[in-house]
TISE-231386 format. One line per 10 residues: their letters; for each residue z, y, x of C-alpha. Coordinates in steps of 0.02 Angstrom, whole numbers, plus 32768, in hexadecimal, padded with zeros to 4 digits. Each point is the difference from the previous one (the first is absolute). Last residue first. Layout:
BEGIN
a) Z Y X  ...
***
This chain:
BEGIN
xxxxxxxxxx) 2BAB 75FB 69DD  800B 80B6 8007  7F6C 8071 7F9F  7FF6 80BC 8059  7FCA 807F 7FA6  7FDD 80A4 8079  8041 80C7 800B  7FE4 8083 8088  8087 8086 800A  800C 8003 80DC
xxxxxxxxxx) 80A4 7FA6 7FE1  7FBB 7F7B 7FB1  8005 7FD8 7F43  7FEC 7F42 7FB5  7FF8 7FB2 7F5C  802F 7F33 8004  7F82 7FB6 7F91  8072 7F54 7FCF  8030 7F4D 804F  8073 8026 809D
xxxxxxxxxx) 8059 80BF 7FE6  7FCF 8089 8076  80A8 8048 8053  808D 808A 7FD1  7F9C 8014 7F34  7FE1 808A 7F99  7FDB 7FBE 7F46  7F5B 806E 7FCA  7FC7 7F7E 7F96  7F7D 7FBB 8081
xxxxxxxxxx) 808D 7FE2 8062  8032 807D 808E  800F 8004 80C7  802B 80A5 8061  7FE7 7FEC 80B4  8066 8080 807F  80A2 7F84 8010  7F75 7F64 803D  7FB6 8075 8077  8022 7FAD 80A0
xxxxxxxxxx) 8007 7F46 7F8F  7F4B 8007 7FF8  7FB0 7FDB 7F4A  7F79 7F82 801A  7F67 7FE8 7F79  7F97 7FB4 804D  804D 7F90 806D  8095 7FE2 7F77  7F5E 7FB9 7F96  7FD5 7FA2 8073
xxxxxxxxxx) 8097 7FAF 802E  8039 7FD5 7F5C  7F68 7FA1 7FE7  8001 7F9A 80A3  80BF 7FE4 7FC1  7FBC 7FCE 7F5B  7F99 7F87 8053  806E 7FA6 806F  8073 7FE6 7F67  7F72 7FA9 7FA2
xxxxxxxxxx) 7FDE 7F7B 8091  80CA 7FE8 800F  800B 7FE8 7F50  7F5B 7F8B 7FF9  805A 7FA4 8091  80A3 7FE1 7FAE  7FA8 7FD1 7F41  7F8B 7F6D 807D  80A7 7FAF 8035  800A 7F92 7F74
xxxxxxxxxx) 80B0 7FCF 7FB6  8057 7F6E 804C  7FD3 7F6C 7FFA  802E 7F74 7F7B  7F8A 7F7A 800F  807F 7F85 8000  7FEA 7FC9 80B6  802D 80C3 802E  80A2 7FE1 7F9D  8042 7F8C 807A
xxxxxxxxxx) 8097 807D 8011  8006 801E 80BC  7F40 803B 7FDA  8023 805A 7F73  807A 8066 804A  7F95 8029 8089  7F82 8031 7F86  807C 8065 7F98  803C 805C 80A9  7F54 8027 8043
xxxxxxxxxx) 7FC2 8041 7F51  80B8 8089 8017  7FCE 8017 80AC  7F64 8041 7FD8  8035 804E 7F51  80A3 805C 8070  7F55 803F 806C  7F9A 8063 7F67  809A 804B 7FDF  801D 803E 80A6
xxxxxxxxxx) 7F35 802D 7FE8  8024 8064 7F66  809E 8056 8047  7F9A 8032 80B0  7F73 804E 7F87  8020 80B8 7FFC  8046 7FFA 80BE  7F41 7FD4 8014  7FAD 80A1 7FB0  7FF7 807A 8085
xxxxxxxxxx) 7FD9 7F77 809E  7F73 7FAC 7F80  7F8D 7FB1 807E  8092 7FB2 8081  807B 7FD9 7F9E  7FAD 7FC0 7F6A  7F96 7FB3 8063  8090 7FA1 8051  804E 7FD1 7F68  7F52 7FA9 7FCE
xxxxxxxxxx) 7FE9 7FA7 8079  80B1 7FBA 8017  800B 7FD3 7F3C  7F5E 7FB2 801C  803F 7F9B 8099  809A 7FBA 7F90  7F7F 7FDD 7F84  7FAE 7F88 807A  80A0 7FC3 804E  8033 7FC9 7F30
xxxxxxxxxx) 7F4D 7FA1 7FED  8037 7FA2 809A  809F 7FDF 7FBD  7FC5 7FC3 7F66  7F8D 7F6E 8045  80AD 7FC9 808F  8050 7FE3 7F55  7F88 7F9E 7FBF  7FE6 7F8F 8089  80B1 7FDA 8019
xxxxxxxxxx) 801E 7FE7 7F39  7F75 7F82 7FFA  8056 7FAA 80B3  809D 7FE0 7F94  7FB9 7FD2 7F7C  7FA7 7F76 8059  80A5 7FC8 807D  805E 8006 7F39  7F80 7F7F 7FC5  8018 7F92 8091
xxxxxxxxxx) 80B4 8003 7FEA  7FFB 7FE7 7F49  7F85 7F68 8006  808B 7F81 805F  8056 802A 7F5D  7F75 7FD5 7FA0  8009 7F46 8053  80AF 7FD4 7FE0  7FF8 802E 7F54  7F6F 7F8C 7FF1
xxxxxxxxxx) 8070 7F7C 8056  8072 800D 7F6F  7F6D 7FE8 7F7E  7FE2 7F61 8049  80AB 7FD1 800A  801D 8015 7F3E  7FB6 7F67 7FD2  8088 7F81 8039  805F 8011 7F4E  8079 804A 7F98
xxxxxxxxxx) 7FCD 7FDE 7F27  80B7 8002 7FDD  8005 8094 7F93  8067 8041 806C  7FC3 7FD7 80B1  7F64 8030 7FB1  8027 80AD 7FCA  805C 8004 80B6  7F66 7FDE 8062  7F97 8081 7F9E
xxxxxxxxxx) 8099 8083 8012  7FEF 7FE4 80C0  7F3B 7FFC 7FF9  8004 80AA 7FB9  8076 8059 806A  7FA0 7FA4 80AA  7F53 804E 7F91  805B 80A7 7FDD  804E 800B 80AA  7F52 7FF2 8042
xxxxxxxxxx) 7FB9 8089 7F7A  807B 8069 8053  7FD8 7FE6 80AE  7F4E 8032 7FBF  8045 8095 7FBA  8064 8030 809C  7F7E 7FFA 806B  7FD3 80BC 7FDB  80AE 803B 8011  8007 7FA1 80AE
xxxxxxxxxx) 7F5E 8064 8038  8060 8079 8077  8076 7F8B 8047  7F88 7F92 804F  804E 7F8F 8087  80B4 8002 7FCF  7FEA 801A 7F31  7F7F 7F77 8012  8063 7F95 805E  80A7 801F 7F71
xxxxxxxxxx) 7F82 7FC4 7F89  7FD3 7F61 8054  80B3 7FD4 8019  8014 8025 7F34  7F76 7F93 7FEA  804D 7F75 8062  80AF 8007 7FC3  7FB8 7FFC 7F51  7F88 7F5C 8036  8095 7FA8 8043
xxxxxxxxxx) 8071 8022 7F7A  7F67 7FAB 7F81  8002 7F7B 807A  80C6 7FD5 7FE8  7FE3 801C 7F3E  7F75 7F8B 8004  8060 7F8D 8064  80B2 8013 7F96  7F9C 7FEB 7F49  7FC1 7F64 803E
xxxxxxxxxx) 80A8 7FC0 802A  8044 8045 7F6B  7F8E 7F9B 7F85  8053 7F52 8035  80A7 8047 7FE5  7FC5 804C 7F4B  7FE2 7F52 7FCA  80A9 7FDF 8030  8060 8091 7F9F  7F90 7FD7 7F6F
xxxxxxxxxx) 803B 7F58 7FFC  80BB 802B 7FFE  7FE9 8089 7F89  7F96 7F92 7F7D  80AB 7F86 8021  8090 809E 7FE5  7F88 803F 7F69  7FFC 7F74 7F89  80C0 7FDA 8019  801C 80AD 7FC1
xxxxxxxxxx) 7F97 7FDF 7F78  8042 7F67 7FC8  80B3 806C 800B  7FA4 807F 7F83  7FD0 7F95 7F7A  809F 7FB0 7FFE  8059 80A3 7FEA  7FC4 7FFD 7F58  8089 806A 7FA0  802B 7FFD 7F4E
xxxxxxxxxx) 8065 807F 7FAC  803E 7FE0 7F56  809C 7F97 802B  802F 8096 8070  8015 8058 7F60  7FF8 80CC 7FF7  8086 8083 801C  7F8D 8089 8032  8043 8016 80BB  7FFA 7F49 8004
xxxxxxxxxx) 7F53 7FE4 7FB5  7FC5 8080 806B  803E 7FA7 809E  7FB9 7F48 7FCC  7F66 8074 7FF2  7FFD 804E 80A3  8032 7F6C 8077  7F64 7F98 7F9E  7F92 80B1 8023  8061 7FFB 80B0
xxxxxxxxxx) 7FCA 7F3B 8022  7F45 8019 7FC5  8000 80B4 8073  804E 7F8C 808E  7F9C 7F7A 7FE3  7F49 8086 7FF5  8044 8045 809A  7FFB 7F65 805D  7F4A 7FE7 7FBF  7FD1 80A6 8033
xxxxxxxxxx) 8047 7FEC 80BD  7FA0 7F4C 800A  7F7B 8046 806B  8078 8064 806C  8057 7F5A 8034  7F60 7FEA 8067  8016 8002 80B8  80CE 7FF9 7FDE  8000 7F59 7FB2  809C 7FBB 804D
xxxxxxxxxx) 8074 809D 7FE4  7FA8 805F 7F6B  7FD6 7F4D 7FB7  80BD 7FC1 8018  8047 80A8 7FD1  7FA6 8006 7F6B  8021 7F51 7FDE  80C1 8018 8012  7FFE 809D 7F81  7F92 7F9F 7F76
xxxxxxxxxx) 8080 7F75 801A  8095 8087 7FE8  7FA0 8043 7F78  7FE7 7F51 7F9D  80C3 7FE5 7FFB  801C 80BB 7FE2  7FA7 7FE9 7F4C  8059 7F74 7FE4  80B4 804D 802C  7FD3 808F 7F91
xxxxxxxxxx) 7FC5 7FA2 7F50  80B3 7F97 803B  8064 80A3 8001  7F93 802A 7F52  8045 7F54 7FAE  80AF 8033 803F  7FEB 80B4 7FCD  7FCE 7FBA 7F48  80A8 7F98 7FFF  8061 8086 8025
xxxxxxxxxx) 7FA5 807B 7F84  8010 7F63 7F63  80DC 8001 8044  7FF2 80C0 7FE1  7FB6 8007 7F63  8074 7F68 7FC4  8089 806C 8034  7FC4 80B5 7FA9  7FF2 7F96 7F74  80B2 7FC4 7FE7
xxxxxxxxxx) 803C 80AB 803C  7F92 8051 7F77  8042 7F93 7F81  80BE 8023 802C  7FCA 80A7 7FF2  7FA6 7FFA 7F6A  809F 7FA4 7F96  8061 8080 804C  7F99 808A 7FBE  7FFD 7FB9 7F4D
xxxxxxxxxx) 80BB 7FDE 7FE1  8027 80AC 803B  8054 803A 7F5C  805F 809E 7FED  8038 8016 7F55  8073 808D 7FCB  808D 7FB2 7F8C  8083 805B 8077  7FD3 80A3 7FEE  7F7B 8087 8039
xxxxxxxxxx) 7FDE 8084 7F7C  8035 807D 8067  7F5C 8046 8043  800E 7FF4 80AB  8042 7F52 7FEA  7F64 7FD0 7FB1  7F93 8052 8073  8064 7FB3 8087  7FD0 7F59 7F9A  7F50 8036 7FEE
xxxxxxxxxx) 7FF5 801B 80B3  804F 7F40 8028  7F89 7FC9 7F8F  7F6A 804F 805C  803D 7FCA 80AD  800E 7F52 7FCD  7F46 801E 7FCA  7FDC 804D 8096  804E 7F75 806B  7F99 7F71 7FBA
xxxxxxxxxx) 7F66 8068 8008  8027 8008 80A2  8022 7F49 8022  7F56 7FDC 7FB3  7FA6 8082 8085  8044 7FBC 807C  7FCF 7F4D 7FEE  7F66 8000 805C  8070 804D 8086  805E 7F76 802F
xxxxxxxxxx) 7F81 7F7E 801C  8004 8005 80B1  80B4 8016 8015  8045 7F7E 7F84  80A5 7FD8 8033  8030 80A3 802D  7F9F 806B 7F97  801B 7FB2 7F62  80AF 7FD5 8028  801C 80B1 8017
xxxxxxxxxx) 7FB0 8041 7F72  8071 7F7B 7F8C  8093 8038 8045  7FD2 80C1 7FDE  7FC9 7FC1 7F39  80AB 7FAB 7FEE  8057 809B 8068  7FA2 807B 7F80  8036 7F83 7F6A  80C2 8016 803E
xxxxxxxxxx) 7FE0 80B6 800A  7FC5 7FFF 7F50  807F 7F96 7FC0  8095 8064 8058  7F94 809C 7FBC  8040 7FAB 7F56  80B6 8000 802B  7FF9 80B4 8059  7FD6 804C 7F59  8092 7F9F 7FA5
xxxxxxxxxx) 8069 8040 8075  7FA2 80BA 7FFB  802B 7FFE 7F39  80C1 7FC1 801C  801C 807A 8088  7F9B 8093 7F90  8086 7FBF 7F6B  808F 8019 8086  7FB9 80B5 8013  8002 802D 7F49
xxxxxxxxxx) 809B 7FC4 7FDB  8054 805A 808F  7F92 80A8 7FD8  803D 7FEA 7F46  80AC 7FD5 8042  8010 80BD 8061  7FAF 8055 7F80  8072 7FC0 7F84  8084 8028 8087  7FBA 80B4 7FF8
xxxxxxxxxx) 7FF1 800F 7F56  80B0 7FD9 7FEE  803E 807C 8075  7F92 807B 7FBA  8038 7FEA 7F54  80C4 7FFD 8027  7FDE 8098 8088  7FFF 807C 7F51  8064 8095 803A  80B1 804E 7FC9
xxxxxxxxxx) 8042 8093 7FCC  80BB 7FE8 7FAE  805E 8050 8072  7F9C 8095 8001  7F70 8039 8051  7FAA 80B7 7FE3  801D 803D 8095  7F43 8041 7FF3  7FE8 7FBB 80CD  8060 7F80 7FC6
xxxxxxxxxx) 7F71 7FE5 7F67  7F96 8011 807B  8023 7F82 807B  8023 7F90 7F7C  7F43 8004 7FBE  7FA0 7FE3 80AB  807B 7F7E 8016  7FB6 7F9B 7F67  7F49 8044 8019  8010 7FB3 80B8
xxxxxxxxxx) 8045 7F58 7FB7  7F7B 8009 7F8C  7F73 8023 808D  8046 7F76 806C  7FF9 7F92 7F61  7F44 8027 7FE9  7FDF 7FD9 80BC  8062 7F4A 7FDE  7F7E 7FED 7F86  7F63 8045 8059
xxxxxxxxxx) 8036 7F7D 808B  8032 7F7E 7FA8  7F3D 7FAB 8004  7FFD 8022 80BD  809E 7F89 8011  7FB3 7F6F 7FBA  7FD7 7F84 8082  8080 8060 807C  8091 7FC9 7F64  80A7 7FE0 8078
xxxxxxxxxx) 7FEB 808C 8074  7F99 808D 7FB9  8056 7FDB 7F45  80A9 7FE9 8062  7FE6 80B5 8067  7FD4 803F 7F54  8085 7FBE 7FC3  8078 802D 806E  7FBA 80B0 7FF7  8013 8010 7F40
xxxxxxxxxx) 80B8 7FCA 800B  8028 8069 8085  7F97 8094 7F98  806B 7FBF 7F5D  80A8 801F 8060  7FE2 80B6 8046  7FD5 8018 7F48  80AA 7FC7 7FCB  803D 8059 809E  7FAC 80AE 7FC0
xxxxxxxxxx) 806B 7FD9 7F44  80A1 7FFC 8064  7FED 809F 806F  7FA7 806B 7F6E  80A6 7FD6 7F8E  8072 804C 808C  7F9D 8086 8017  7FE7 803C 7F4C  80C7 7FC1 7FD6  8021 8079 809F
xxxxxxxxxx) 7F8E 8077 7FC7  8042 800A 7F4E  80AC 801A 803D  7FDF 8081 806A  7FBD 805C 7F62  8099 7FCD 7FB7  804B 8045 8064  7FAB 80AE 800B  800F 8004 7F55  80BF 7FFF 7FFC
xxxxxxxxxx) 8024 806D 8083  7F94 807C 7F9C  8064 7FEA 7F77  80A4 8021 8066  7FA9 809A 8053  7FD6 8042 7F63  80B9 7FCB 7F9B  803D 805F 80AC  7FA5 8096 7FE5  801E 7FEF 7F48
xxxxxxxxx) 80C2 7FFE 8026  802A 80A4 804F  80A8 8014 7FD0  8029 80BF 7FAC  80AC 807C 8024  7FE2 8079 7F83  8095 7FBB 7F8C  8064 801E 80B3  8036 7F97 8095
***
């Protein structure tokens, strides 16, 4: 150890010092930590106390609740800010022992909260009580005016709707109070010296019900009156019903003449039916209906005794009725016997004496409907035999008259047919000469005599035709032979004609290929044509004009 020997203290004094700020550094964080720990479970504390009530507000006040809500929001926001602000002064580490934060002021504005919502909701109990008193009074008028409806309609049925229209009106001005209460209510300004008075509409219903029962008890005694109205009316139609069937049954000849009398009854009985039924279904009186029934019972009785003497004056007619009807049989049986005779023994006149066995149904037609005009009109007597045995006599007449036409039609037809054999032998003639004096020219003319023949036979048809038709007798023959022969006479001649001039004039069929034939025009032709010059150059060069017919 020398005077040089040195002790290094300022290292240490460094180290020492530094020792000394790193402690208290620790120090600081600790308190900073420490302090942090405490003041984040005050907070921790207000949010509990926040959440319980809000859970009491949403519990304990539902009336109110919403109106908290913005408040306990703001105090969620505070409590926010407050943490918001610890955490960073510990994240500075700048908390000491004696930092602190303001929960005091939350905590009490959250229980004010808290007892304002209480408050708040127990006066919304008290306002909704006193609500729910006066809709008491209205639903206790709505039963009032519901009772009242029913009793309307169930004691007086038929009356109940004329008094519908007061008992809604009733209603709709209960209904307007009670609106202008909820108004009211809605409002705020509802309390307990509100006045809700029904006095009026209970003094209406119990009037309504009063007259809604005399109503009813004046309808009941009306449907008794119109009850007896009915049984009156049916009185007289169940007579009117056993007359009718009386005359219809015992007076069966000439109930039909008493048909519009029973239907003027029963169209008196349904106008009477008809307005006792208006008046119902239009709530009239039956005290102002009157009915004379009696009127119609005398009537009644009237036409059951003219019945019962027309019925036997009508006996006495039907016996003379029944022989003129028998004979009037008789003669229809006899002219339709003498009709079928004719058709046997002259068949082909029939038509022809059909018109006069017309005009004898006619006269039988017209005697019948004679006879029954005056079996109607009562006037029926014995005269009508003479005219019957007229009948009788004309168609005796028919047979004879159909034996005449019969031999007309014989004789005419036998006329025609000679006058048919003559033409026949002209058509003969006259095909023959063809044949035989115009050999070149004939073929030319077999069409016009076939045609010439289907008019023959065609004239022989209609006439026979006529004659099975009766037609002959009508002056209906058929058409005039005379055309026929002049066509025959004229054909005859051409062919002469044709003939000559072929004689004359005759091309030979040997040199026929060697013959040049030409119009007048210069038009070369393979034969001479019929009706025109026909040129013509033989062989041997020498030319002619030749006309053809």
């Amino acid at each position: 150890l020398t005077a040089d020997y040195t002790v290094d203290t300022e290292s240490l004094k460094a180290e020492l010092q530094q020792l000394a700020t790193e402690a208290q550094q620790a120090q600081q964080a600790f308190v900073n930590d420490k302090v942090y720990t405490a003041l984040s479970t005050e907070i921790d504390a207000v949010e509990t106390l926040l959440a319980e009530a809000e859970k009491v507000i949403a519990t304990e006040c539902p009336d109110v609740a919403e109106n908290y809500a913005s408040s306990l929001e703001r105090l969620k926001q505070q409590v926010a800010e407050l943490r918001n602000d610890l955490d960073a002064r510990h994240a500075a580490g700048t908390l000491t022992a004696e930092s602190t934060v303001d929960t005091k002021s939350l905590k009490t504005e959250i229980d004010a909260t808290v007892a304002e919502a209480k408050a708040a909701q127990q006066a919304t109990k008290d306002y909704q009580a006193l609500y729910a008193a006066f809709e008491k009074q209205v639903d206790l008028m709505r039963s009032e005016i519901d009772e009242t409806e029913s009793a309307v309609s169930e004691e007086c049925p038929n009356v109940a709707e004329n008094f519908a229209t007061r008992l809604a009106d009733v209603r709709t001005r209960v209904n307007v109070k009670a609106e202008a209460l909820k108004e009211a209510y809605d409002n705020g300004t509802l309390t307990a010296d509100y006045v809700l008075d029904f006095t009026s509409e209970q003094k209406e219903l119990k009037l309504i019900l009063s007259e809604a029962r005399k109503a009813q008890q004046a309808y009941d005694d009306n449907q008794k009156a119109f009850a007896e109205l009915n049984a009156t009316i049916a009185a007289v139609r169940s007579k009117y019903e056993d007359t009718k069937a009386y005359v219809e049954g015992k007076c069966t000849h000439v109930a039909a003449d008493y048909a519009a009398r029973f239907e003027a009854v029963a169209d008196a009985l349904d106008a009477m039916q008809q307005t006792v039924d208006d008046a119902m279904a239009q709530g009239g009186q039956a005290a102002d209906i009157s009915l004379d029934v009696k009127t119609l019972s005398n009537e009644l009785d009237t036409i059951r005794e003219e019945a019962m003497n027309a019925e036997k004056l009508y006996q006495e007619k039907a016996a003379l009725l029944a022989d003129y009807t028998q004979e009037i049989a008789a003669l229809t049986e006899d002219l339709n016997a003498t009709t079928l005779q004719i058709a046997d023994l002259y068949p082909y006149i029939q038509d022809i004496v059909a018109e006069d066995v017309e005009n004898v149904q006619r006269e039988i037609d017209a005697l019948k409907d004679e006879i029954t005009l005056a079996y109607e009109q009562d006037r029926l007597s014995s005269k009508y035999w003479s005219d019957l045995a007229l009948v009788k006599l004309h168609i005796e007449e028919l047979l004879k008259k159909a034996e005449a036409y019969n031999a007309e039609n014989e004789m005419a037809h036998e006329n025609l047919l000679v006058q048919l054999e003559e033409v026949k032998q002209v058509y003969e003639t006259t095909r023959k000469a063809i044949e035989t004096e115009c050999p070149d020219v004939a073929a030319n003319y077999s069409e016009a005599l076939e045609d010439i023949l289907k008019q023959i036979e065609e004239w022989e048809n209609n006439l026979e035709r006529a004659y099975c038709s009766g037609e002959l007798l009508k002056g209906e023959y058929p058409e005039s032979l005379q055309p026929i022969v002049d066509a025959l006479n004229a054909l005859l001649e051409e062919a002469r004609n044709a003939q000559i001039a072929v004689g004359i004039h005759h091309v030979t069929t040997d040199n026929a290929l060697d013959t040049d034939v030409f119009s007048t025009n210069g038009a070369r032709y393979t034969a001479p044509r019929k009706g025109q010059v026909n040129i013509i150059r033989k062989p041997d060069g020498t030319v002619s004009k030749v006309f053809v017919k």
